[in-house]
Backbone bond lengths (Angstrom), bond angles and torsions (degrees), N, CA, C in turn:
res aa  C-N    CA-C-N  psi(-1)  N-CA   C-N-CA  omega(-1)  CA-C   N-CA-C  phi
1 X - - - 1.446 - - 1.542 110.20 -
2 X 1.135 120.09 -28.01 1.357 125.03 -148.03 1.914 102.51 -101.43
3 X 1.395 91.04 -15.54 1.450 115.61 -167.98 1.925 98.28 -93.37
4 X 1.237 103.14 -46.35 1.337 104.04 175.34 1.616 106.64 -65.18
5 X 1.405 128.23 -59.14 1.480 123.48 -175.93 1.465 89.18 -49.27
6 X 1.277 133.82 -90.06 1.335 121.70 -176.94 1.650 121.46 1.88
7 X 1.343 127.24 -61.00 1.131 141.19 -159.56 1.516 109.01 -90.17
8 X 1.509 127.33 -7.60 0.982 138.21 -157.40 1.385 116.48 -130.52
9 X 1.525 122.80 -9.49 1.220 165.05 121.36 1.779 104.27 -37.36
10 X 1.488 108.61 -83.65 1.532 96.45 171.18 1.231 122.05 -45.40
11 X 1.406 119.26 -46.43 1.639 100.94 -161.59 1.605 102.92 -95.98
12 X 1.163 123.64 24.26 1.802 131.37 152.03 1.629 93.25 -101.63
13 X 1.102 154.51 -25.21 1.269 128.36 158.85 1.380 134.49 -94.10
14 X 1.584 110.08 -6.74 1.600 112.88 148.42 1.505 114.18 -61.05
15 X 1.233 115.57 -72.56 1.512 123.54 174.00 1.215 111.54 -31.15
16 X 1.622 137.00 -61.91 0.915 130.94 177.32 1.758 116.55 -58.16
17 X 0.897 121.51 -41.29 1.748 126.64 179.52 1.565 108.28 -77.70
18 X 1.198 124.66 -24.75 1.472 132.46 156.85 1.667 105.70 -59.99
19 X 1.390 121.13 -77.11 1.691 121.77 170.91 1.567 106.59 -10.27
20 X 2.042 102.82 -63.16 1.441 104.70 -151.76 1.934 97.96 -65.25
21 X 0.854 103.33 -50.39 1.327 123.00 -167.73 1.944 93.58 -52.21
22 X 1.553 114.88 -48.42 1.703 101.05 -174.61 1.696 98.18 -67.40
23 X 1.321 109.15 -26.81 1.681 97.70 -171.06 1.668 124.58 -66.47
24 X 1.296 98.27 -7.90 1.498 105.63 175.25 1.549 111.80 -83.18
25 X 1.079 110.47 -7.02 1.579 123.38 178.87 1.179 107.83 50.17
26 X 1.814 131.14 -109.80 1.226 119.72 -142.65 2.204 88.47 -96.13
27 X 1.139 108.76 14.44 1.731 107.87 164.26 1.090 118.24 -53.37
28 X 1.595 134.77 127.43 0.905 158.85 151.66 1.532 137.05 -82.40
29 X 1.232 129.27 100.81 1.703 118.02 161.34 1.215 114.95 -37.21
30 X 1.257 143.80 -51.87 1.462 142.39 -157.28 1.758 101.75 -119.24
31 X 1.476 138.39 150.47 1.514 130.54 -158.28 2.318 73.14 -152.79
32 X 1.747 90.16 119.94 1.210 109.35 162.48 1.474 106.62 -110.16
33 X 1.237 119.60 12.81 1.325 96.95 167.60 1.337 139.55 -72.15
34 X 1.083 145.77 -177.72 1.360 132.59 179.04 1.601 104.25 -165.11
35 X 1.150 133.37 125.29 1.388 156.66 -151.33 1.409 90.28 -108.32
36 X 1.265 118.29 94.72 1.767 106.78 176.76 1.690 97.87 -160.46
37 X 1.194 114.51 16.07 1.572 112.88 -152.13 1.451 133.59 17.56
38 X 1.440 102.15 56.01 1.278 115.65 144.87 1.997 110.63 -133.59
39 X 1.521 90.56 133.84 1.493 108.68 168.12 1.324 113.26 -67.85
40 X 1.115 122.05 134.64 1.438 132.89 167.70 1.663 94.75 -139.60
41 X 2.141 116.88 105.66 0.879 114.64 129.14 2.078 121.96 36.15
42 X 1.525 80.06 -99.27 1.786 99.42 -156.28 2.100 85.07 -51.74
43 X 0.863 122.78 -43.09 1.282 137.50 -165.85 1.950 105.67 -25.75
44 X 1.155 95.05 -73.16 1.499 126.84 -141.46 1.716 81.24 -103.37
45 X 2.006 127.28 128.93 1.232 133.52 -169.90 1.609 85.49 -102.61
46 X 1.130 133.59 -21.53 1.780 126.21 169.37 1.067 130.01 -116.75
47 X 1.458 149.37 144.81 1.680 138.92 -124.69 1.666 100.77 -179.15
48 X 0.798 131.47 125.62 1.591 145.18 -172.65 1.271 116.02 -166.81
49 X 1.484 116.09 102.72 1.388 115.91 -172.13 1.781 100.38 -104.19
50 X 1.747 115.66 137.45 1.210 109.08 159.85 1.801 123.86 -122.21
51 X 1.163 102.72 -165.49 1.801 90.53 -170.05 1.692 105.61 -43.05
52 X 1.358 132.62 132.02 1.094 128.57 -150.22 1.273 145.55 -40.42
53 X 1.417 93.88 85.90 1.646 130.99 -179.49 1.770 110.44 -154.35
54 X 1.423 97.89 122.93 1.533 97.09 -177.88 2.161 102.91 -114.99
55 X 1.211 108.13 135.18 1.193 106.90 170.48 1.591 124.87 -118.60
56 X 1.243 102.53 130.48 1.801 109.89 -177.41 1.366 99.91 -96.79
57 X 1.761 102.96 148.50 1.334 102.60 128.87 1.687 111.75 -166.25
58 X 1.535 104.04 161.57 1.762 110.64 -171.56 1.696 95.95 -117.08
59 X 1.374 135.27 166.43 1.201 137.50 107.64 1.331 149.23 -100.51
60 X 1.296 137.09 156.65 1.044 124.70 173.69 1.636 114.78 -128.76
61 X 1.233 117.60 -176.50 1.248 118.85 -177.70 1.738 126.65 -62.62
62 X 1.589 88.62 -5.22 1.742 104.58 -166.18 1.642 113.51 -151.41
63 X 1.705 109.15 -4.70 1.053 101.79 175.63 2.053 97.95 -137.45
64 X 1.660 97.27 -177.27 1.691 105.95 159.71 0.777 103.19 -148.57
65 X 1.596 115.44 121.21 1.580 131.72 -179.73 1.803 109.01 -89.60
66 X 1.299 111.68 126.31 1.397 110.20 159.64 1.836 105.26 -115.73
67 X 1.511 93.64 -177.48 1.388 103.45 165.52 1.778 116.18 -178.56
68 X 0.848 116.45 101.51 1.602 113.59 170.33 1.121 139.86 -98.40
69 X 1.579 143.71 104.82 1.377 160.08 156.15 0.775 120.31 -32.99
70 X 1.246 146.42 130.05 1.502 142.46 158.18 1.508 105.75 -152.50
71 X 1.748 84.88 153.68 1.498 112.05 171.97 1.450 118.22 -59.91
72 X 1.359 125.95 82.37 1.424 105.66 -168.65 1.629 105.78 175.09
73 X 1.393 121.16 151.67 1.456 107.32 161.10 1.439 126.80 -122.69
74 X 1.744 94.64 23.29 1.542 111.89 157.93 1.613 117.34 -89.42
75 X 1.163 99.78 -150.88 1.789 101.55 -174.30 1.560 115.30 -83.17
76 X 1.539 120.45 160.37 0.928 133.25 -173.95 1.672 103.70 -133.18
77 X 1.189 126.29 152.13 1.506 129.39 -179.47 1.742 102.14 -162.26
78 X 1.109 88.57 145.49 1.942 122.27 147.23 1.051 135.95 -120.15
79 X 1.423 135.09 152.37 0.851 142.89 -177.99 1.124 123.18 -110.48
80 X 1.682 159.86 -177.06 1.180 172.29 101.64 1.288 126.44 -62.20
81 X 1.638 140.80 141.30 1.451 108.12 149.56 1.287 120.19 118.77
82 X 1.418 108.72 -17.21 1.881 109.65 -159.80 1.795 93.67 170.16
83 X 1.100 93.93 138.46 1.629 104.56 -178.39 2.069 97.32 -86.69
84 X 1.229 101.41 0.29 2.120 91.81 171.00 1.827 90.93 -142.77
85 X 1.555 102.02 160.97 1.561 116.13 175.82 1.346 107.61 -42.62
86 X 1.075 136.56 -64.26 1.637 128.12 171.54 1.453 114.60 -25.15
87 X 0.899 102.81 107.27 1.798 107.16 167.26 1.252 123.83 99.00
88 X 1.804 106.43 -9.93 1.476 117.67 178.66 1.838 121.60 -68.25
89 X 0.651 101.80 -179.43 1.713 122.70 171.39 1.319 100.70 -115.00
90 X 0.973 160.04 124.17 1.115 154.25 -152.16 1.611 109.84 -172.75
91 X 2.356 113.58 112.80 0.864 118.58 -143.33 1.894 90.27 -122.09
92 X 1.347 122.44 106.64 1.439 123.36 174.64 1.301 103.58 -98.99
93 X 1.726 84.44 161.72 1.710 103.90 171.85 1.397 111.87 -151.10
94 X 1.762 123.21 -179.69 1.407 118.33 167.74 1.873 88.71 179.83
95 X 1.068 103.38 167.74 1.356 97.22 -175.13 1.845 81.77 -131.42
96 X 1.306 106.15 147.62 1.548 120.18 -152.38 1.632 103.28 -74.98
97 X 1.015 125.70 164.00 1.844 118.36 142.28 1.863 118.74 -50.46
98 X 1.379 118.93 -15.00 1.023 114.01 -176.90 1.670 93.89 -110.50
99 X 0.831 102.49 11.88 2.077 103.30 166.36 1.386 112.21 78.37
100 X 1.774 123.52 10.49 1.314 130.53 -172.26 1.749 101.60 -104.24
101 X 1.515 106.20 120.12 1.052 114.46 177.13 1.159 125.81 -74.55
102 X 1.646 119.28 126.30 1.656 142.70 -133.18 1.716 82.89 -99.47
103 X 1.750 139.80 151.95 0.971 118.33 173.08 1.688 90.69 -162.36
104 X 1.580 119.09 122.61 1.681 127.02 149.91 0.863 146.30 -166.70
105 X 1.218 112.60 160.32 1.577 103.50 -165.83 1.804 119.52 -109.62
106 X 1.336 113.40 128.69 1.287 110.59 -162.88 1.019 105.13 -132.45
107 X 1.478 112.46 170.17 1.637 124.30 -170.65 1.358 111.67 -116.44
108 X 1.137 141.59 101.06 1.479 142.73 167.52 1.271 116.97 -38.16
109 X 1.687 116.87 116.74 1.000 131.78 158.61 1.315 134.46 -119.09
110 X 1.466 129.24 94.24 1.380 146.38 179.27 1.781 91.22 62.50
111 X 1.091 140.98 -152.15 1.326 133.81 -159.62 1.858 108.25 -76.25
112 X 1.002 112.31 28.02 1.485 102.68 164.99 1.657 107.25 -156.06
113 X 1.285 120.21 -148.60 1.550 118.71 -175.50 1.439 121.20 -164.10
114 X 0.950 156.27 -171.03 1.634 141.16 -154.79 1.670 96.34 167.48
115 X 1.637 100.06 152.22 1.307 102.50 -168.63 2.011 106.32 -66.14
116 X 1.312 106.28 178.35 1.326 102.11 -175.86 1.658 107.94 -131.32
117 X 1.352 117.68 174.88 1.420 112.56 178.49 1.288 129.05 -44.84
118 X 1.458 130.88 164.04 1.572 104.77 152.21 1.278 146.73 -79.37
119 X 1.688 109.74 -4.30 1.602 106.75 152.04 1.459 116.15 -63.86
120 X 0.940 129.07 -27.95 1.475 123.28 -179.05 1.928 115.04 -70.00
121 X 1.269 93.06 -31.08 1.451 110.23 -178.40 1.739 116.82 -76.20
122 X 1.569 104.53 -18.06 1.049 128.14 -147.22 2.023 90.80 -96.70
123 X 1.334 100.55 -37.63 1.498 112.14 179.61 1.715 103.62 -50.27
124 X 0.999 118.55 -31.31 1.463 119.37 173.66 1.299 120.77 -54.28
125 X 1.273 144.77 111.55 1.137 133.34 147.17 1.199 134.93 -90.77
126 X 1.394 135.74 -25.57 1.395 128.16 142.63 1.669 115.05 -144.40
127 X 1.374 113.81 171.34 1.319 109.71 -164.14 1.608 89.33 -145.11
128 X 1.349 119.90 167.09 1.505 126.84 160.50 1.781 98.73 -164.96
129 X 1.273 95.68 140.30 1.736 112.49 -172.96 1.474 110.58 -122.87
130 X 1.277 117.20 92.51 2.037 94.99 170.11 1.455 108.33 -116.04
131 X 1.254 115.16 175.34 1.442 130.23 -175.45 1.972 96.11 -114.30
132 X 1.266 130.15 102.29 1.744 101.52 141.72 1.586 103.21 -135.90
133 X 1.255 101.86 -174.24 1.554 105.84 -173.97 1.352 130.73 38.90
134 X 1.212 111.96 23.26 1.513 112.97 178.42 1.117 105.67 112.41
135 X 1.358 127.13 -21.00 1.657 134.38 -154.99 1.076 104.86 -110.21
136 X 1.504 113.29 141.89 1.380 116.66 160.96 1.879 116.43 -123.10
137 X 0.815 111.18 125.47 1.554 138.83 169.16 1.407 130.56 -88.92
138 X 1.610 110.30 123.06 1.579 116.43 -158.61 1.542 78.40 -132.93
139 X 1.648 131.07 124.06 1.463 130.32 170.50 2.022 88.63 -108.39
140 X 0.821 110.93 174.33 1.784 130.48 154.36 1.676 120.09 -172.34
141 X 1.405 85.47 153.78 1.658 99.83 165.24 1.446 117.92 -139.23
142 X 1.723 92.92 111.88 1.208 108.83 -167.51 2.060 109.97 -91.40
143 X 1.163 118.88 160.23 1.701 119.38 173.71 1.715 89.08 -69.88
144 X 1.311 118.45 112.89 1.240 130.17 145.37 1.295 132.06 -11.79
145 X 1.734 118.59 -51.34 1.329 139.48 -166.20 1.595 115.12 -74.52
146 X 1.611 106.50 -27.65 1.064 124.35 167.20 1.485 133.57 -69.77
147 X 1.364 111.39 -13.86 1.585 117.51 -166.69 1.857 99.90 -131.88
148 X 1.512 114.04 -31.41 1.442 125.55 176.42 1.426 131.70 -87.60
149 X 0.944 145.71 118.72 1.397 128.01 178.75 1.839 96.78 -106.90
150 X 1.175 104.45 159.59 1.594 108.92 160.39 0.909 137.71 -42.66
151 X 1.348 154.61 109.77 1.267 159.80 -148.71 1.531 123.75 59.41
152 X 1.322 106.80 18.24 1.711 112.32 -176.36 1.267 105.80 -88.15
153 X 1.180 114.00 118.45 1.148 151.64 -170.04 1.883 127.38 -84.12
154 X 1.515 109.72 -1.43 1.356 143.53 -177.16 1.113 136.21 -153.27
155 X 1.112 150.42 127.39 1.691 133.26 169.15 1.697 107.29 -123.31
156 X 1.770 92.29 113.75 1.408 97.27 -176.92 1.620 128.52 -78.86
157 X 1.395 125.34 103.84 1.314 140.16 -128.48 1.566 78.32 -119.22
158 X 2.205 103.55 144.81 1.475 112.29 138.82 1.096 94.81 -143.86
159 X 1.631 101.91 165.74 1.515 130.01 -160.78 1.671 88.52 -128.11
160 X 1.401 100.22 167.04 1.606 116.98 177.72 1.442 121.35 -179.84
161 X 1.222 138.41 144.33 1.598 141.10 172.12 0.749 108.56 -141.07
162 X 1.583 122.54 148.40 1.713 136.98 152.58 1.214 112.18 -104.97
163 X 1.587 104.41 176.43 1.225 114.93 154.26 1.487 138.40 -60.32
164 X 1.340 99.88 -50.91 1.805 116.41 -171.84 1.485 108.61 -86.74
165 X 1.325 97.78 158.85 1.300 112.76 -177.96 1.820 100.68 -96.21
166 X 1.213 84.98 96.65 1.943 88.04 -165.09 1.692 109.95 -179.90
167 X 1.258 133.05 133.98 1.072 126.85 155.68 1.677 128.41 -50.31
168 X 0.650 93.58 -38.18 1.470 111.59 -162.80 1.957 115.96 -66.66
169 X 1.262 115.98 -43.59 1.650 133.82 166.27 1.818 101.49 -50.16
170 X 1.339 93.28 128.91 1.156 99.75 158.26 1.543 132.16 -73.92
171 X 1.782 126.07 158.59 1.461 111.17 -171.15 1.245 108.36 -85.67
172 X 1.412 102.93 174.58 1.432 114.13 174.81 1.766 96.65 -94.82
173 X 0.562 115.27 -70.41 1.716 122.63 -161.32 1.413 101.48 -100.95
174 X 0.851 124.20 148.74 1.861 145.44 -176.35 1.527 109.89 -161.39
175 X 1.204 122.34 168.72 1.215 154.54 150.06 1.729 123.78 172.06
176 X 1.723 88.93 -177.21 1.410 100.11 -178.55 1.612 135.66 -116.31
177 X 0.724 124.97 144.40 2.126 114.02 173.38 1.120 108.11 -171.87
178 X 1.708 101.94 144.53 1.497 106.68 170.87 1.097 130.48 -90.93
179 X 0.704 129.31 121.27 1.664 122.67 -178.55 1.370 123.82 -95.99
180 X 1.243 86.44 135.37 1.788 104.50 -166.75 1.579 119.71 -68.81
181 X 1.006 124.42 125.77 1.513 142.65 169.13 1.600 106.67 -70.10
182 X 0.708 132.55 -10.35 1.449 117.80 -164.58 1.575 114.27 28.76
């Protein structure tokens, strides 16, 4: 008897430490990401490629990894916050004609966007932007706490590219999706 409570005891505190552990969803013990703007696959635990534009993203217990690809050797951006530019967080890049990487963070307002405070700017913890092969690459790691709440179950994401190496040009291609937390 005493052997069974024993045994029955463990597997109510596996189960239970399994729960805690699925409730962190895409949380990780170990973080392969790497902020260098280059994608690596193994990197990034979610992957959605669209007409040429690919979007990452990982979490961890302390960070939120994005990253966006695109066909292009103008700018690339994401957003946070809102499945359209209104209401987003919204993080561009481009690496210059003079090879100096272009970098900001803006706030969507009704069809365009404008810089934002510096707590908002502040959510950033690192970024890396390169240009090769045609492609340009925007990685980040944002504070988690800022974009997640507890039990959210989605993160409503947009993507976007231009042509020019410039804020200012409008994109060619956009869209939206949420991506699932598990």
């Amino acid at each position: 008897m005493r052997r069974s409570l024993v045994l029955l005891f463990s597997l109510v505190l596996i189960t239970a430490l399994g729960a805690a552990a699925f409730a962190q969803g895409l949380a990780t013990t170990t973080n392969k990401t790497v902020v260098d703007g280059v994608v690596n696959a193994a990197e990034y635990s979610y992957s959605k490629t669209f007409e040429g534009l690919s979007l990452y993203a990982n979490r961890t217990s302390d960070a939120l990894y994005l990253a966006v690809v695109g066909d292009t050797t103008g700018w690339v951006a994401v957003g946070l916050g809102s499945m359209r530019m209104d209401g987003s967080t919204i993080f561009m890049g481009f690496v210059g004609s003079d090879k100096k990487v272009q970098f900001k963070v803006q706030a969507g307002s009704g069809h365009s966007h404008k810089d934002v405070p510096a707590d908002v700017s502040a959510t950033v913890v690192s970024y890396a932007i390169k240009e090769a092969g045609g492609k340009t690459t925007l990685e980040l790691k944002l504070k988690p706490g800022s974009y997640l709440k507890p039990g959210q179950a989605s993160l409503d994401t947009i993507y976007a590219m231009g042509t020019e190496k410039s804020f200012i040009p409008r994109h060619f291609m956009r869209g939206a999706i949420s991506i699932p937390l598990k």
